[in-house]
MIKOLVEX-202389 format. One record per atom (N, C-alpha, C): x, y, z. Coordinates in steps of 0.05 Angstrom, whole numbers, padded with zeros to 5 digits, always signed. Atoms other than C-alpha are relative to their C-alpha. Example, Ala and Ser with C-alpha at 12.3 -4.5 7.8 and 13.67 -1.06 7.14 Angstrom:
2
+00018-00024+00000;+00246-00090+00156;+00018+00024+00000;-00016-00024-00001;+00273-00021+00143;-00015+00022+00014;
***
This chain:
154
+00007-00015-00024;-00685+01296-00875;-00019-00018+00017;+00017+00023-00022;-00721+01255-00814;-00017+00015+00006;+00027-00011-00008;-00784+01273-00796;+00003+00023+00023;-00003-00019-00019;-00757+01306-00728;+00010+00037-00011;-00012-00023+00003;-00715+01354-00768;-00014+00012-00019;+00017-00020+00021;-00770+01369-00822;-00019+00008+00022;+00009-00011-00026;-00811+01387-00760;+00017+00024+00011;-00017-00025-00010;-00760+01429-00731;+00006+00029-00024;+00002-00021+00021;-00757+01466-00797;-00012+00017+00001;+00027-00012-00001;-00826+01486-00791;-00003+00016+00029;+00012-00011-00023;-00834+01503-00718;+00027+00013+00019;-00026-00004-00014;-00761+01517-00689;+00002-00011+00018;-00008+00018-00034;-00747+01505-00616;-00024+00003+00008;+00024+00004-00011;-00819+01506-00596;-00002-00029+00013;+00003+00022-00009;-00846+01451-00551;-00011-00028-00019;+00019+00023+00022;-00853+01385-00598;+00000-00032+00009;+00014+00028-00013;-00890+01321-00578;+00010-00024-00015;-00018+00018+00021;-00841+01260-00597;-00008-00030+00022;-00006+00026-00010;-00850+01187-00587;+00024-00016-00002;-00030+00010+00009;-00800+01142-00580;+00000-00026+00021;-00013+00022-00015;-00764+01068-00548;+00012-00001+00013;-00031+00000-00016;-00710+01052-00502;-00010-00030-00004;-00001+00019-00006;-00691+00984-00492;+00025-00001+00022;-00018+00011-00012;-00662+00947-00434;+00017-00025-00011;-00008+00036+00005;-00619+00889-00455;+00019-00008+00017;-00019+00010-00023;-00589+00844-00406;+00021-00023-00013;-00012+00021+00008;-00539+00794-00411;-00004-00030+00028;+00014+00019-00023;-00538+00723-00380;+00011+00000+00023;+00003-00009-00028;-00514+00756-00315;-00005+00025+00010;+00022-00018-00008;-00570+00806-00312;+00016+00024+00009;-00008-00021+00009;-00523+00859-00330;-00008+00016-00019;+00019-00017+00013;-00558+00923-00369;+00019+00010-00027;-00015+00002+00017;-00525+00942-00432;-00008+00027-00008;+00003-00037+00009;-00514+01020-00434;+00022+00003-00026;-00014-00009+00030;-00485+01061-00492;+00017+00038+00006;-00015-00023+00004;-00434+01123-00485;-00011+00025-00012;+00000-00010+00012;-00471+01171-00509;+00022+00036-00021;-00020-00025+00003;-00442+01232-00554;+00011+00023+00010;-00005-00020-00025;-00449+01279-00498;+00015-00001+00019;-00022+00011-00017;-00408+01237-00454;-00010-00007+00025;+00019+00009-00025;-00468+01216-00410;-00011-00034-00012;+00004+00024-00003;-00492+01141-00408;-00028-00017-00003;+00018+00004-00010;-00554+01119-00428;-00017-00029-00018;-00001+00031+00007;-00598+01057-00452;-00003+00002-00036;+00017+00011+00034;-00608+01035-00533;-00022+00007-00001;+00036-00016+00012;-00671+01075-00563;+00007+00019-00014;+00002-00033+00029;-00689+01136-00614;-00036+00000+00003;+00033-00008-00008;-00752+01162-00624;-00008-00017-00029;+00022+00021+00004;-00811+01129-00669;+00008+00018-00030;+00005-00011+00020;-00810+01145-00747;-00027+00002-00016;+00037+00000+00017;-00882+01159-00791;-00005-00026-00005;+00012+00023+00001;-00909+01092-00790;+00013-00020+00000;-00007+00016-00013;-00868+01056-00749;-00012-00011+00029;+00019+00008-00032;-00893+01018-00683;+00023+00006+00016;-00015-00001-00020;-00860+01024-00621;+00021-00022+00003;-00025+00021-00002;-00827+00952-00626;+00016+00000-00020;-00012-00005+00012;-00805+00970-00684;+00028+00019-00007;-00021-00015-00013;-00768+01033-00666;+00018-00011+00021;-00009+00008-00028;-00741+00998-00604;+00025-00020-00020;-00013+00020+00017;-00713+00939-00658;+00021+00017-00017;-00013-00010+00019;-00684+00983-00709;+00015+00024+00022;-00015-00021-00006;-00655+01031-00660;+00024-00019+00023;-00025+00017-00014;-00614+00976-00618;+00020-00014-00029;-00013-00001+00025;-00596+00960-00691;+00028+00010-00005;-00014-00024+00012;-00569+01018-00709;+00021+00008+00019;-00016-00013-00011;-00533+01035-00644;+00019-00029+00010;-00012+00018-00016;-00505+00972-00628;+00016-00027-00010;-00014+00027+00009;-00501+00919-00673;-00014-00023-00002;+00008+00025-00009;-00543+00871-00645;-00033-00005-00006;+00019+00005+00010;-00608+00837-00672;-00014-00009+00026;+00021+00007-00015;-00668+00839-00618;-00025-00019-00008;+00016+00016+00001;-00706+00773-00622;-00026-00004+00015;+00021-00002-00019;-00760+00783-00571;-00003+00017+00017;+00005-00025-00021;-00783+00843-00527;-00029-00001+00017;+00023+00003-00020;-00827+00851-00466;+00000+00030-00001;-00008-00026-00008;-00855+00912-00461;-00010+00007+00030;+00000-00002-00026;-00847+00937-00387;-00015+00026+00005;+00013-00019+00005;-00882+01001-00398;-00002+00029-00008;-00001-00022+00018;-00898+01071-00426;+00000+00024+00018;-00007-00016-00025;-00873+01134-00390;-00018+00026-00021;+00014-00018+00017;-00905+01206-00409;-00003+00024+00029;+00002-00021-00018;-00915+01266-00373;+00014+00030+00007;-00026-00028-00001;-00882+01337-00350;+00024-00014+00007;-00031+00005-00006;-00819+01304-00321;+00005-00016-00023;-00013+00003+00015;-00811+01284-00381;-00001+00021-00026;+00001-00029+00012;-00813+01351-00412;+00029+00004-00003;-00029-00017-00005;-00740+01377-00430;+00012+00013-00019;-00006-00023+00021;-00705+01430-00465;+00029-00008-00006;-00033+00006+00008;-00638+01413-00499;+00020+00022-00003;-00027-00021-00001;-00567+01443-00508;-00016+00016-00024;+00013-00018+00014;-00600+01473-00568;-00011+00018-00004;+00034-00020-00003;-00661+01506-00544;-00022-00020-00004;+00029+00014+00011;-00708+01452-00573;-00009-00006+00023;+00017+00010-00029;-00763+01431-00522;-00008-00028-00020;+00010+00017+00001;-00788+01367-00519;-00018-00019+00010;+00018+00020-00020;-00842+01324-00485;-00004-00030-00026;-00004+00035+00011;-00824+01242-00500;-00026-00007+00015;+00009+00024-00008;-00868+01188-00493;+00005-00022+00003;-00019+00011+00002;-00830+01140-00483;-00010-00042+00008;-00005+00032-00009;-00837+01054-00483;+00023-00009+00008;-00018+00007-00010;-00795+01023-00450;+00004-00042+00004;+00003+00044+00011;-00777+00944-00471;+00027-00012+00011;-00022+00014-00008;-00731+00893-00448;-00009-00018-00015;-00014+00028+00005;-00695+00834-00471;+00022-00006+00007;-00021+00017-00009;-00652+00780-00453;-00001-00014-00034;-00007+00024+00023;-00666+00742-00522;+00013+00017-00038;-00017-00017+00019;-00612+00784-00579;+00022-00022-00003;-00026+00024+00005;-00556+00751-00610;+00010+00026-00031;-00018-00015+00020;-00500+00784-00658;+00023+00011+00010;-00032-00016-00021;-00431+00819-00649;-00010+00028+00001;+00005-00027-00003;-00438+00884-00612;+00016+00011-00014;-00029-00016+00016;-00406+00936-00649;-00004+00031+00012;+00003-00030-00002;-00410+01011-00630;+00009+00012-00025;+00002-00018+00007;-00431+01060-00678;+00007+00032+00001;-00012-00031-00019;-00384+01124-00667;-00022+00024-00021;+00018-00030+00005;-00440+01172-00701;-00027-00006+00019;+00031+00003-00028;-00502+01143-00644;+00022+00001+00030;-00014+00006-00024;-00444+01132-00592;+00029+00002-00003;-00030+00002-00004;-00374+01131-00562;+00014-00033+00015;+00008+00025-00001;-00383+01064-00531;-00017-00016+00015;+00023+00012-00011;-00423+01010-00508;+00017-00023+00023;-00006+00013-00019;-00409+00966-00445;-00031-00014+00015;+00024+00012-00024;-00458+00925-00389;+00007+00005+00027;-00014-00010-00024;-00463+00946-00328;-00021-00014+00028;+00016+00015-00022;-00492+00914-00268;-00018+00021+00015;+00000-00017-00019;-00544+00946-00234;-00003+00015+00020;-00005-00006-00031;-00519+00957-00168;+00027+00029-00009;-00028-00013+00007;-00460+00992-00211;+00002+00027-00019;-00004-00019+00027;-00478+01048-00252;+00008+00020+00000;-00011-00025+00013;-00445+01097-00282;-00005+00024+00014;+00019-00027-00012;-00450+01168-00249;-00005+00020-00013;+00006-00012+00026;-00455+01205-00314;-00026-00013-00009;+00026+00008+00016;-00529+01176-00329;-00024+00017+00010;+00032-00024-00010;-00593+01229-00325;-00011-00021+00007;+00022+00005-00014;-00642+01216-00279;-00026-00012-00013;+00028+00013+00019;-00696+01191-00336;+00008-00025-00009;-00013+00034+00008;-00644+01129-00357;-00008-00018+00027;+00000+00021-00022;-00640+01108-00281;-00030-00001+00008;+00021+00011-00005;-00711+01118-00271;-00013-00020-00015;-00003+00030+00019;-00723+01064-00324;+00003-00023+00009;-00013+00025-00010;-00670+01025-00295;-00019-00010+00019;+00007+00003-00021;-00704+01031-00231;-00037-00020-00002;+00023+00012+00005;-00773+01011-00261;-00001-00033+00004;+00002+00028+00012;-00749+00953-00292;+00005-00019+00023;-00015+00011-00024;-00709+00925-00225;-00032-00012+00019;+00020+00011-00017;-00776+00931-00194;-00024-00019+00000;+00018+00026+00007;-00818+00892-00240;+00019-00032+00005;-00011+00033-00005;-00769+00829-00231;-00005+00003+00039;+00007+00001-00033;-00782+00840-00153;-00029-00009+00001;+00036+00014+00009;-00861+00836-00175;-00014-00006-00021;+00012-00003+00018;-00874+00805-00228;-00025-00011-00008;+00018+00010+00012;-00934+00791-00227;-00026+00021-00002;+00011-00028+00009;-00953+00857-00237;+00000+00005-00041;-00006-00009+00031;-00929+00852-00310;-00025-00007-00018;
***
């Protein structure tokens, strides 16, 4: 049982406070590398944080797990938190993420898609995305787009 769902045992669908990764990964024509999810919406590589895991850690083992591919180096571009990121699932469960948010260009391995994290994985340029992706993936996207515009903000 994972920590989320021994949690959920205890408290039900009440509001519960979850950390967690995403990663961007690009390829070498600064294409983003989304994942199908099971719902049939579109969104980037991540999971949430396990008991004494770090954040780069989760971020590493969850592009792992969904993808295939071994992350050699990550920037992290920064840490989101707040009510809009409050949300209640098909479920009922509530949730407020905290969420890091990392990129890399430097991964290497064969992608594979995982059909129990996903349906599949593709790159997508982006000027080009998907119109099945919630508003919390593209605001991400959108972050990230803007630190290569300034980076010397990073």
């Amino acid at each position: 049982m994972s920590y989320v769902q021994l949690m959920r045992s205890l408290i039900g669908h009440r509001l519960l406070l979850l950390a967690g990764s995403n990663v961007i990964l690009t390829d070498p024509r600064q294409r983003i590398l989304l994942q199908l999810r099971l719902d049939g919406s579109w969104g980037l590589p991540g999971g949430l944080l396990e008991p004494g895991e770090s954040l780069e850690e989760t971020a590493v083992r969850e592009v792992k797990e969904e993808t295939n591919l071994d992350v050699l180096q990550l920037t992290l571009l920064g840490v989101f938190s707040g009510p809009e990121y409050t949300f209640t699932l098909r479920n009922k469960d509530e949730i407020n993420v905290i969420t890091a948010l990392f990129w890399s260009r430097n991964w290497s391995g064969e992608m594979i898609n995982d059909p129990e994290e996903g349906q599949e994985l593709a790159f997508f340029s982006p000027k080009e995305l998907p119109d099945n992706m919630s508003e919390e993936y593209r605001g991400y996207i959108r972050y990230y787009l803007e630190q290569l515009q300034c980076p010397h903000q990073k």
